[in-house]
N, C-alpha and C positions, 0 to 999 in steps of 0.2 A: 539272846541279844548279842553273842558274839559275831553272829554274820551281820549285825546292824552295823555294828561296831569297828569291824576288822581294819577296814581302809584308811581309819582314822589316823592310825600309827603310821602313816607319812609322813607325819608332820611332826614326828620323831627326830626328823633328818633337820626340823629347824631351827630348836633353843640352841643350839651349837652356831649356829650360821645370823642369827638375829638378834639386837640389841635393843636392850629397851630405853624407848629417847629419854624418858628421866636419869637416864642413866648419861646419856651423851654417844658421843664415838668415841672410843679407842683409838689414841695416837696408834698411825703406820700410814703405808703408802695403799695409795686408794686408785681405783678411778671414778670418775665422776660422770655417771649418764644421765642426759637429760632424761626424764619421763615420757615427757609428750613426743620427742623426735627418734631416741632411742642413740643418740648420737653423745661424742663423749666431748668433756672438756678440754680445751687444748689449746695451745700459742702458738699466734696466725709465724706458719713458716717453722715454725723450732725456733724460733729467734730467742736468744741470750740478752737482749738489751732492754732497757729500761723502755720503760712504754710500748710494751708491744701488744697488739692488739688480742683479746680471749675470744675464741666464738668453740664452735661445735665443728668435731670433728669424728670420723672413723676409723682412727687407729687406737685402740686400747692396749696395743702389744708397745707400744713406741714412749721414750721415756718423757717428751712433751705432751703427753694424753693421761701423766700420772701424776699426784699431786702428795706430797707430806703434809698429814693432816695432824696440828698438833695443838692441844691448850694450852692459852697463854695465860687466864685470870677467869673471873667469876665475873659478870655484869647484871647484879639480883637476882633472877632467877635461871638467867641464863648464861651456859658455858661456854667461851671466848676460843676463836680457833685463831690459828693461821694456816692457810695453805699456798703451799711452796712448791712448785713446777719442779719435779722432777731430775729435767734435763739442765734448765738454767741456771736453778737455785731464784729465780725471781718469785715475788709472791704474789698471788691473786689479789689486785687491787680497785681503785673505783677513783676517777678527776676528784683532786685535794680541792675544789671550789665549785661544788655542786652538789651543794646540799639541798636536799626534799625536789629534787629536780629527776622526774622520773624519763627516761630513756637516755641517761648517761651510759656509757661504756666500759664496758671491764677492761682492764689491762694486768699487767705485770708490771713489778716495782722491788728495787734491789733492798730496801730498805722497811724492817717489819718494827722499827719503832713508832711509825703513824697510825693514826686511827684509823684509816682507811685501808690496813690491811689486815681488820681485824674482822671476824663473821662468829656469828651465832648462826647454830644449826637448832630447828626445830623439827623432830619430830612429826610427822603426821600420822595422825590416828589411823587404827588400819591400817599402818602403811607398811608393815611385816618388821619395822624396827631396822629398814636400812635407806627411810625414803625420809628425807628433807625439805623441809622451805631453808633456802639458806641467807641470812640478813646481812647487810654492811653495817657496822655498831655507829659510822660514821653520817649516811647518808640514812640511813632510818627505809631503806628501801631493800626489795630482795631479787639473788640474783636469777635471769629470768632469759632467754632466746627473744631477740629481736621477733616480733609480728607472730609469735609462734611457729618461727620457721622449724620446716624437717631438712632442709638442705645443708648438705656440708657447707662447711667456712660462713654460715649466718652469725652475726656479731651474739655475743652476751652483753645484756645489758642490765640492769636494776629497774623495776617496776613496783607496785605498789599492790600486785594482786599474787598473793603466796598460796591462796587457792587453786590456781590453773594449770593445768598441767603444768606448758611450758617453763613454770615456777618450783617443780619439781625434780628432784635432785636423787638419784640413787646410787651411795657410795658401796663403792665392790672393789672389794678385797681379797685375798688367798681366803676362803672360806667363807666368805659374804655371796660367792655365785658358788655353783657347785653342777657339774655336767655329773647326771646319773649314770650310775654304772650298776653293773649286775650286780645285787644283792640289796639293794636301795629299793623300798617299795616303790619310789617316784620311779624307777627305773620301768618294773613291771606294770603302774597306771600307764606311763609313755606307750611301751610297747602294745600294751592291748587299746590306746587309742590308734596306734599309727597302725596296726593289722589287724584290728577288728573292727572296730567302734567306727574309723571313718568309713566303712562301707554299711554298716545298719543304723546308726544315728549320726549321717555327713552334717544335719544342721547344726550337731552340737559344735560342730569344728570349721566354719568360714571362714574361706580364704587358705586351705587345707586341703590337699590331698593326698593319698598313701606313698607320692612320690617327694614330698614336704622331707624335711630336713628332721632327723629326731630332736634336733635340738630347739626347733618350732615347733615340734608340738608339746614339746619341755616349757618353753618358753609360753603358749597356749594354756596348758594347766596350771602354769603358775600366775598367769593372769585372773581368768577367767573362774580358780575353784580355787580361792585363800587360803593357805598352809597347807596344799597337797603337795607340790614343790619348788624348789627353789629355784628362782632364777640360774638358765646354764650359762658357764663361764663362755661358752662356743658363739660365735656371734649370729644370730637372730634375724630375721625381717619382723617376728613379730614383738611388736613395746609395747599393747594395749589389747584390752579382750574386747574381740569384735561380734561376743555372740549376742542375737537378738533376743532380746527376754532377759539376759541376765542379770539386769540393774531392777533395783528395786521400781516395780508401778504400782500394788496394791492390791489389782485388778484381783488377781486369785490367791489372795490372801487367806487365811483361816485358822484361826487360836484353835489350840488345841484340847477340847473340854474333857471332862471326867467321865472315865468310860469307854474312852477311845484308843485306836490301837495308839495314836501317836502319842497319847497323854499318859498312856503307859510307859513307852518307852523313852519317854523326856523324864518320868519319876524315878523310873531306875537309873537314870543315867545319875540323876541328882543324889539319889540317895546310894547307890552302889557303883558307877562305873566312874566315878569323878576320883572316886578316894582308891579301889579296886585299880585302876588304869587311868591315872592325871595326861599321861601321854598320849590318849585319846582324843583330849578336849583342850589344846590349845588356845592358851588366853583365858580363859575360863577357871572359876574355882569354885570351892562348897559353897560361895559367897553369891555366886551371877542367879541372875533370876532366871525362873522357868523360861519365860520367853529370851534369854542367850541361849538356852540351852535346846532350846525348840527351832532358835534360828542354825542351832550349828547341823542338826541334824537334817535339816533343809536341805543344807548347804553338801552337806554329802549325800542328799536323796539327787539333788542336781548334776553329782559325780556320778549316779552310775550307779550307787548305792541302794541296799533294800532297807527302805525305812519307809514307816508310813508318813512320815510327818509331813504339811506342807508350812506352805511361808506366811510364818505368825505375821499380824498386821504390825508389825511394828520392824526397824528395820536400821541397824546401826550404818551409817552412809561409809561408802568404799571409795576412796581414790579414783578420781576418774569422771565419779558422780557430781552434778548439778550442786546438789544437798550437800555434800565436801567441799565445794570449791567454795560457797557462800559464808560455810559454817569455820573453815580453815581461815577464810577471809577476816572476818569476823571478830576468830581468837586474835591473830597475829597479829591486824593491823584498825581494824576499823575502832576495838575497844577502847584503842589507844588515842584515837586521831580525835583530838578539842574539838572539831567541829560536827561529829557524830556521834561522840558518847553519849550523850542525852537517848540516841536511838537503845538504849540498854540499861535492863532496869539495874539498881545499885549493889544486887548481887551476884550480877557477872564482873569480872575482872578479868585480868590477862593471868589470874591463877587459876580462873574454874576451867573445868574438862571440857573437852569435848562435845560430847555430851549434853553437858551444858546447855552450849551455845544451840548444838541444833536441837536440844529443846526448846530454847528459845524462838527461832525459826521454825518449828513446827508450828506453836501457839500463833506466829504470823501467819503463815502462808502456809497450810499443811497441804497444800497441793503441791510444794517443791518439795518441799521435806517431810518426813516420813517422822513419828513420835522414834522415838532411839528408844532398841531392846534395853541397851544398861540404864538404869534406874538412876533416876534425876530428882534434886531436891525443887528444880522447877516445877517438874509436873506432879510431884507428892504436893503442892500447895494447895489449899482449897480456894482459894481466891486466883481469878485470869492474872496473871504476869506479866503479860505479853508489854505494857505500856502503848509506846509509838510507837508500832509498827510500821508507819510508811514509810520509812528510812530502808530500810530493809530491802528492796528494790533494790536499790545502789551498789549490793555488797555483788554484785553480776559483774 
């Protein structure tokens, strides 16, 4: 089992570099890249002045593209930031008289006693512990890229879908990105995609040639095969994994029964290489069910990896995904909003997981969403849960 195994230990190079959202972020200085554009947060011009306009920009080396990210208070379950421009000293703020009015504008504001320059950061599942929805505690809205633009100088504005990319936020820090260097296994995967792999398997690599940047195809592996590695500090063309196949469809799916090569080596992984080698199985514990443990080893039969296993029917959603954006939707805004709760039976709230929620969207529409590997007290129920489902629609 140690050649099943070997390549797992890249993800060695993570718990060091990723946070876990219950936990929050660590006060320091950050930057802040959108998801969906790849472009960072910044203040239109460098401007020092009060009200100046936030949009998306490409300078991450420049002291208006970095932001002091620090706790100010607790707001029930969640932890209260402010972020403060770098170069100005002004704070990430949002119009004092627009409230629930979704495409207001972000700006800057010299002053962090107002509500509106206060944000909650939440966590997205999968989302390696450095990926964001980020809320205004004031406007009940999250901050988000005009139209979903990828263009420099597109406004930031607050939106009501913390699902979508564009609504996606990834804070990088001195050890939150990291460029592989020789003796990092992410270093040696890179190398043997960029001089081997793009010439006998080019489909795994789109938009990718062996004249590609090593720091694309750093940036390619850590998209496309979750915890192999880390986002590089070196700037990118690529912000999203463009390979076809790689989202979950169902199509070739298959649980792994008793008897089989993969049902063996999901056993030993449970019963010997979880406690033998935790730094194998990222995320995982003696606790995750056969099928996490079936889906991890998928997930590095997709790397390149000799494993028999393929991809159990079930399928925890990744950043990026349909199934994420509805289910992230879901948690953060829809549970909450009077005029949709009803769409959710009385034991979801804005404390249940993940999970959760997109078992709950399974029960609806499990042709968008996929039942989720981790073990859900929705789908342990013997009785349908699902209630009203045709709400459910909306969360698009």
């Amino acid at each position: 089992m140690s050649v099943v195994h070997c390549l797992w230990c890249v993800a060695s190079l993570l718990p060091c570099l990723a946070i876990a959202a219950s936990e929050g972020l660590p006060d320091g200085l950050y930057t802040i890249r959108n998801v969906n554009s790849g472009l960072y947060l910044d203040v239109e011009g460098g401007s020092n002045e009060n009200a100046a306009n936030v949009l998306q920009w490409n300078t991450p080396d420049a002291a208006h593209s970095q932001w002091h990210v620090r706790r100010t208070e607790s707001s029930g379950a969640s932890i209260v930031y402010t972020l403060q421009n770098a170069q100005s000293g002004m704070f990430l703020s949002t119009p004092f008289t627009a409230n629930g009015v979704n495409g207001a504008n972000a700006f800057v504001w010299s002053s962090k006693e107002v509500g509106e320059v206060l944000w909650s950061l939440h966590g997205l599942a999968n989302g390696e512990g450095t990926t964001f929805a980020v809320k205004n505690i004031a406007l009940d809205r999250f901050l988000s890229v005009a139209g979903g633009s990828t263009a420099s100088g597109a406004n930031a504005h607050l939106w009501s879908s913390p699902g979508s990319l564009e609504s996606q936020w990834q804070f990088l820090s001195q050890g939150l990105c990291h460029d592989a260097v020789v003796g990092d296994l992410c270093y040696n995967d890179t190398v043997w995609a960029k001089e081997y792999a793009i010439f006998t398997r080019p489909e795994w690599y789109p938009g990718l040639t062996n004249a590609s940047s090593f720091a694309d195809f750093q940036a390619h592996m850590h998209h496309c095969f979750w915890d192999r590695c880390p986002m590089p500090c070196t700037s990118t063309t690529m912000h999203s994994c463009q390979l076809v196949g790689r989202f979950w469809d169902g199509a070739q799916c298959e649980d792994a029964v008793p008897g089989g090569a993969c049902h063996t080596e999901v056993t030993w992984a449970m019963d010997h290489g979880i406690y033998d080698h935790p730094e194998w199985y990222p995320s995982l514990t003696e606790h995750s069910s056969f099928q996490e443990f079936q889906a991890r080893l998928f997930r590095g039969r997709q790397a390149g990896e000799s494993t028999s296993c393929k991809e159990p029917c079930c399928h925890d959603a990744l950043p990026g995904q349909r199934c994420h954006e509805d289910a992230t939707w879901a948690m953060l805004y829809g549970v909450n909003l009077p005029e949709v709760q009803h769409w959710y039976p009385p034991s979801l709230t804005n404390q249940s997981s993940f999970a959760e929620f997109q078992a709950y969207l399974h029960l609806c529409y499990s042709d968008r969403c996929p039942e989720p590997c981790t073990p859900t007290e929705l789908l342990s129920l013997p009785q349908d849960a699902s209630m009203d489902c045709q709400g459910a629609n909306s969360t698009s």
